[in-house]
C-alpha positions as CSV (number, residue, x, y, z in Angstrom):
1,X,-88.3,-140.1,-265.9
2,X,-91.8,-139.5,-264.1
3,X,-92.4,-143.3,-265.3
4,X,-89.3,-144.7,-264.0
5,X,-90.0,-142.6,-260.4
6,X,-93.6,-144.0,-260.4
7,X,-92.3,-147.8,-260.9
8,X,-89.1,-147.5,-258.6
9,X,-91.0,-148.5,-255.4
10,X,-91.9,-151.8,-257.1
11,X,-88.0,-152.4,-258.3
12,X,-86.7,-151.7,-254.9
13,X,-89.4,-154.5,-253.3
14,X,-88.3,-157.4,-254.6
15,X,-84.4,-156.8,-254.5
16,X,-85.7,-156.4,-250.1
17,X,-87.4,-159.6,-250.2
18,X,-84.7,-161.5,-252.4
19,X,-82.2,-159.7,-249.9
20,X,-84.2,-161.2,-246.6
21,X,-84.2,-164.8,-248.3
22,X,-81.9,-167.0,-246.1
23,X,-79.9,-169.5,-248.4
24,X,-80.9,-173.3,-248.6
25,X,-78.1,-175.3,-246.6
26,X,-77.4,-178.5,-247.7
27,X,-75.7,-180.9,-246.0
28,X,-74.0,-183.6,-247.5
29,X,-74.9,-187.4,-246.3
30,X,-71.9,-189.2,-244.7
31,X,-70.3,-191.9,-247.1
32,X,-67.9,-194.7,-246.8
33,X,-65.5,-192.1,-247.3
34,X,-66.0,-190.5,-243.8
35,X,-62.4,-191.8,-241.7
36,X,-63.1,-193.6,-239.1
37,X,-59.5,-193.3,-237.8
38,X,-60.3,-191.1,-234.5
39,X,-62.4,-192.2,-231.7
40,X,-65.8,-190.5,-231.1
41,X,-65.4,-188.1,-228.2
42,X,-69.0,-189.2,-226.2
43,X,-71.8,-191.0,-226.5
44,X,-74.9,-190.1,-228.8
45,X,-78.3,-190.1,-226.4
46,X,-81.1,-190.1,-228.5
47,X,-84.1,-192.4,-229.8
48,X,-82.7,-195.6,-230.4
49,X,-79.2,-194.5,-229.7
50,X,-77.1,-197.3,-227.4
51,X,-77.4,-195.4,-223.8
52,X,-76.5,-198.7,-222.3
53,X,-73.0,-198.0,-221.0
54,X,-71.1,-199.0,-218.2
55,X,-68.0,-197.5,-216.1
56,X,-66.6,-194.7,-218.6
57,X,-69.1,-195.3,-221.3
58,X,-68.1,-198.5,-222.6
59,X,-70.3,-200.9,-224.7
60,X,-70.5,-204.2,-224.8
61,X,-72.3,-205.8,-227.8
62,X,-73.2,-208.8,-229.6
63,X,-72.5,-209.2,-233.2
64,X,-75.5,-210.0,-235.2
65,X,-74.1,-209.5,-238.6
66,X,-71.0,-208.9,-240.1
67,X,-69.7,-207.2,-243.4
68,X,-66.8,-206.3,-244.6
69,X,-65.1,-203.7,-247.0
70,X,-61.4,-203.1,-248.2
71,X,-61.5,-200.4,-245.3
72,X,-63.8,-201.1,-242.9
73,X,-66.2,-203.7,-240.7
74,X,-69.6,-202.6,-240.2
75,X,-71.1,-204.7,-237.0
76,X,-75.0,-205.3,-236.9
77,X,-74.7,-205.5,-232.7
78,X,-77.5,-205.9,-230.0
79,X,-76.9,-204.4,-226.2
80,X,-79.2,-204.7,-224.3
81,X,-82.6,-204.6,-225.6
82,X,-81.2,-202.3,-229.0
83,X,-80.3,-203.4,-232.1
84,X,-78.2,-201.2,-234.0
85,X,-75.1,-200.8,-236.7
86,X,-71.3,-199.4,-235.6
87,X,-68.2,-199.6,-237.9
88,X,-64.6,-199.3,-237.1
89,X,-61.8,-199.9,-239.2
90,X,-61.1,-203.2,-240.7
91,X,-60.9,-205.5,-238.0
92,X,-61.3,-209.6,-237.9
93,X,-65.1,-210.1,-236.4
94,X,-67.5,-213.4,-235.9
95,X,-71.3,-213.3,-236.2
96,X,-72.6,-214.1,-232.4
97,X,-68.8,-213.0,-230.6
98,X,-69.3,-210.1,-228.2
99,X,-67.2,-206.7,-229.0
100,X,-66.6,-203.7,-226.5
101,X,-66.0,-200.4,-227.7
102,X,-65.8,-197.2,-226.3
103,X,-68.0,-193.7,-227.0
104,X,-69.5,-193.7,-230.7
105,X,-70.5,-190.9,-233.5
106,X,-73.9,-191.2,-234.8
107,X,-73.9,-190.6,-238.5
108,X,-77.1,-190.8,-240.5
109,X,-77.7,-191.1,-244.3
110,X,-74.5,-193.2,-244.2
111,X,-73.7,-194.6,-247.5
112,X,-71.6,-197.6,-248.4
113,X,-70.7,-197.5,-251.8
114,X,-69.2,-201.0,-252.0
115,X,-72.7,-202.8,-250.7
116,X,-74.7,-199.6,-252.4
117,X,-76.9,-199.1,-249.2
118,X,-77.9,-196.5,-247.2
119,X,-77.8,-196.7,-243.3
120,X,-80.5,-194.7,-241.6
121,X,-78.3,-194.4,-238.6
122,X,-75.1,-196.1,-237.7
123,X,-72.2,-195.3,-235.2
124,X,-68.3,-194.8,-235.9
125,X,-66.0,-195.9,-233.4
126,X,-62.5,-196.2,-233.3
127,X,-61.7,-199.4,-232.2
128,X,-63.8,-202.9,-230.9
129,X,-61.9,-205.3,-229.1
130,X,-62.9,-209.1,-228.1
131,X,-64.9,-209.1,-225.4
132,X,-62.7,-211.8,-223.9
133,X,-59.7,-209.6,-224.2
134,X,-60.3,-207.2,-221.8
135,X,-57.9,-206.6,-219.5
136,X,-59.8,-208.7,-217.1
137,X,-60.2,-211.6,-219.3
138,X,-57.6,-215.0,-219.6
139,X,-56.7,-214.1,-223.4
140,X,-54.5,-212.4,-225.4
141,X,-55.7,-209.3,-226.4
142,X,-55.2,-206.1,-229.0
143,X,-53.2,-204.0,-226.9
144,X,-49.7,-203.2,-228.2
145,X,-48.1,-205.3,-226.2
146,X,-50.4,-208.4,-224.3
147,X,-49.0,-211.0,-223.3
148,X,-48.2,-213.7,-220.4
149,X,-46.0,-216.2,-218.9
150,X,-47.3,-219.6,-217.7
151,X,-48.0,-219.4,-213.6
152,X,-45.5,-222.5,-213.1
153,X,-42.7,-219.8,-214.1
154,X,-43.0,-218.0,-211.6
155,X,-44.4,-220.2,-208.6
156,X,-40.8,-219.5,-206.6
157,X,-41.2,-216.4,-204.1
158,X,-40.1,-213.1,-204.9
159,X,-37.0,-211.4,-202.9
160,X,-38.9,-209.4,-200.0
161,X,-39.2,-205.6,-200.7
162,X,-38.7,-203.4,-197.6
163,X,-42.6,-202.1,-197.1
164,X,-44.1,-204.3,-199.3
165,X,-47.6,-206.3,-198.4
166,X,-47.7,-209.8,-199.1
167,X,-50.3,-210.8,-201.9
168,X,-51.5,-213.4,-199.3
169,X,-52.1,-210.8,-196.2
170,X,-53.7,-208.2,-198.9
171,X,-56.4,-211.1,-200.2
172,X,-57.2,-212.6,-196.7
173,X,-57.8,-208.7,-195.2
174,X,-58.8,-206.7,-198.0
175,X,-61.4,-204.7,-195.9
176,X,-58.4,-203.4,-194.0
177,X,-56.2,-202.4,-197.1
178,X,-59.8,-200.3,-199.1
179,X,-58.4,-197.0,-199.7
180,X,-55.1,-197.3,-198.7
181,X,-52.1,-197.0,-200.8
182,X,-49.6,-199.6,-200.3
183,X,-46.4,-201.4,-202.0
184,X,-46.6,-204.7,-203.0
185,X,-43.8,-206.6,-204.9
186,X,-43.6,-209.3,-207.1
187,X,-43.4,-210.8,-210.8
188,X,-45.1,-209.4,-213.7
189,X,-46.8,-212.3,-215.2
190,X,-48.9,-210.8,-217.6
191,X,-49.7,-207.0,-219.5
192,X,-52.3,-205.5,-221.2
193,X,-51.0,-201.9,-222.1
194,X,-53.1,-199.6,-223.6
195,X,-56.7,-200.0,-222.6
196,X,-59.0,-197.5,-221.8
197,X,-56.1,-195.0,-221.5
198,X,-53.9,-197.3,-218.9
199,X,-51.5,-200.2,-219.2
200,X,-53.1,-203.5,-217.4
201,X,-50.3,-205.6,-215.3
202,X,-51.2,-209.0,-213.1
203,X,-48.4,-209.7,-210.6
204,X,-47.5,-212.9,-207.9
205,X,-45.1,-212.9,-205.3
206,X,-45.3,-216.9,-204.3
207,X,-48.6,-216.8,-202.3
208,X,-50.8,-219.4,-202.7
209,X,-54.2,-220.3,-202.0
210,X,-55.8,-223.4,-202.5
211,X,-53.0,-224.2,-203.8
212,X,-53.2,-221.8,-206.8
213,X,-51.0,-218.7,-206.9
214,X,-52.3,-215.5,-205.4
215,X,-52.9,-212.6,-208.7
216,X,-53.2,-209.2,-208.5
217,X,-54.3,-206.7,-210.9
218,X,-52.5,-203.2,-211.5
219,X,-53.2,-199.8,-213.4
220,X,-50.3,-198.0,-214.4
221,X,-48.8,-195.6,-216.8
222,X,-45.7,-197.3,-216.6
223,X,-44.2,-199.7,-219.1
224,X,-43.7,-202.7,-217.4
225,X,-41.6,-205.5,-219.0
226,X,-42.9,-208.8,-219.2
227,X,-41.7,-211.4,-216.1
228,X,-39.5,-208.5,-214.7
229,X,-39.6,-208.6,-210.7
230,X,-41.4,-205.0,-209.7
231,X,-42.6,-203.6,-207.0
232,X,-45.5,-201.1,-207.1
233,X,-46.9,-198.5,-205.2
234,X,-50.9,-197.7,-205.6
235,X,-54.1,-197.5,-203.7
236,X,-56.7,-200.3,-203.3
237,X,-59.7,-200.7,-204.3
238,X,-62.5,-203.3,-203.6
239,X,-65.4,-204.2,-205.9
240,X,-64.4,-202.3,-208.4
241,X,-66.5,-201.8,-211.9
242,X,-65.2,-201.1,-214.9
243,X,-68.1,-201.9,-216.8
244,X,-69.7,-204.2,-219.5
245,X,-69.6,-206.9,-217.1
246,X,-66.0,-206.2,-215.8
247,X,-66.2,-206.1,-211.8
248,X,-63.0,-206.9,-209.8
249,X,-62.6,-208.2,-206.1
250,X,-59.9,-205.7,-205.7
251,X,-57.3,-204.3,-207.7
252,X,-54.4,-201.6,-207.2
253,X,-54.8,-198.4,-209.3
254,X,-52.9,-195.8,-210.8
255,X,-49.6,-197.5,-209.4
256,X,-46.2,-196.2,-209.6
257,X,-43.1,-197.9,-209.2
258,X,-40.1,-197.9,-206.7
């Protein structure tokens, strides 16, 4: 007993030290197997992260490389001066096209088992759309519902809308109309809905100039049929910049209908 009394001090040491020992966390690398189904929330700042974002963090990139998996479409992209990998769910994509996306989740240690390679860093997003489908491009693009009517369709003048500002006054006196929310009526000759959380709509009423037709752009949360005669309610705004090389002249936002 006097033994075990003498040698207890030395017992009770080593259970405090293995008691104090914080436990090893490991953290698992990211795989192919990481969905890529939700959107990153933000952008990642940090060495060698793409920063280079315009009006509500949106990237525009050039494809430098392109593979593909039964899932997904990892992007070898340049913006700016950065070179850098994204993927996004399977999606159609050309070597040298450019690709806008918006926010991005940096992932490192990501490995694809199909090409057996490890990417140091790489960024998930949750969707990349044709550069030249933006809502302020002339093509179709990947919105649920994109498309337009030739201009010839709708050359003949709308009915006049009590209120409502002629496309042709707004574009010869836009400096008087900055700011202000107005009505203008017309038909809808093409839609983009769903972009950057808004539904893109391009209107006429029969104005002309230089003998083209008069277009405007609208923002709205509305659902607006395709070559349905409207009229819309929003404020205007001059040289506005969306971003990634998307500036407009002026454009109504955040319209309602009457």
């Amino acid at each position: 007993m006097n033994i075990f009394k003498s040698l207890l001090p030395f017992l009770v040491i080593p259970f405090i030290i293995s008691c104090d020992s914080k436990p090893k966390i490991i953290v698992a690398d990211a795989t192919e197997a990481t969905p890529l189904n939700a959107e990153a929330t933000s952008d990642v700042s940090s060495t060698g992260a793409p920063t280079n974002t315009g009006s509500g963090g949106v990237h525009q990139v050039i494809a430098n490389e392109v593979l593909q998996t039964e899932r997904y479409t990892y992007l070898n992209v340049t913006e700016g001066t950065q070179t850098f990998w994204i993927a996004t769910a399977k999606k159609e994509a050309s070597k040298g096209k450019a690709y806008l996306y918006k926010g991005g989740l940096m992932k490192t240690n990501f490995e694809s088992l199909e090409f057996k390679r490890t990417f140091d860093t790489i960024y998930l997003v949750g969707n990349i759309i044709d550069a030249t489908e933006h809502p302020g491009g002339n093509m179709a693009g990947t919105a649920s519902e994109n498309t337009s009517v030739p201009s010839s369709t709708n050359a003949a003048a709308t009915k006049p809308v009590k209120d409502a500002v002629k496309l042709s006054e707004l574009f010869k006196n836009k400096a008087k109309y900055d700011g202000q929310v107005i009505t203008v009526s017309g038909t809808c000759v093409k839609v983009n809905n769903g972009i950057m959380g808004r539904n893109w709509i391009h209107i006429e009423d029969g104005s002309k100039t230089g003998g083209k037709p008069l277009d405007l752009t609208i923002t709205t949360n509305l659902n607006i049929p395709m070559g349905s005669k409207i009229a819309m309610t929003g404020k205007i705004a001059l040289n506005k910049d969306f971003g990634a090389g998307y500036r407009y002249d002026i454009i109504m936002e955040d319209a309602g209908g009457m």
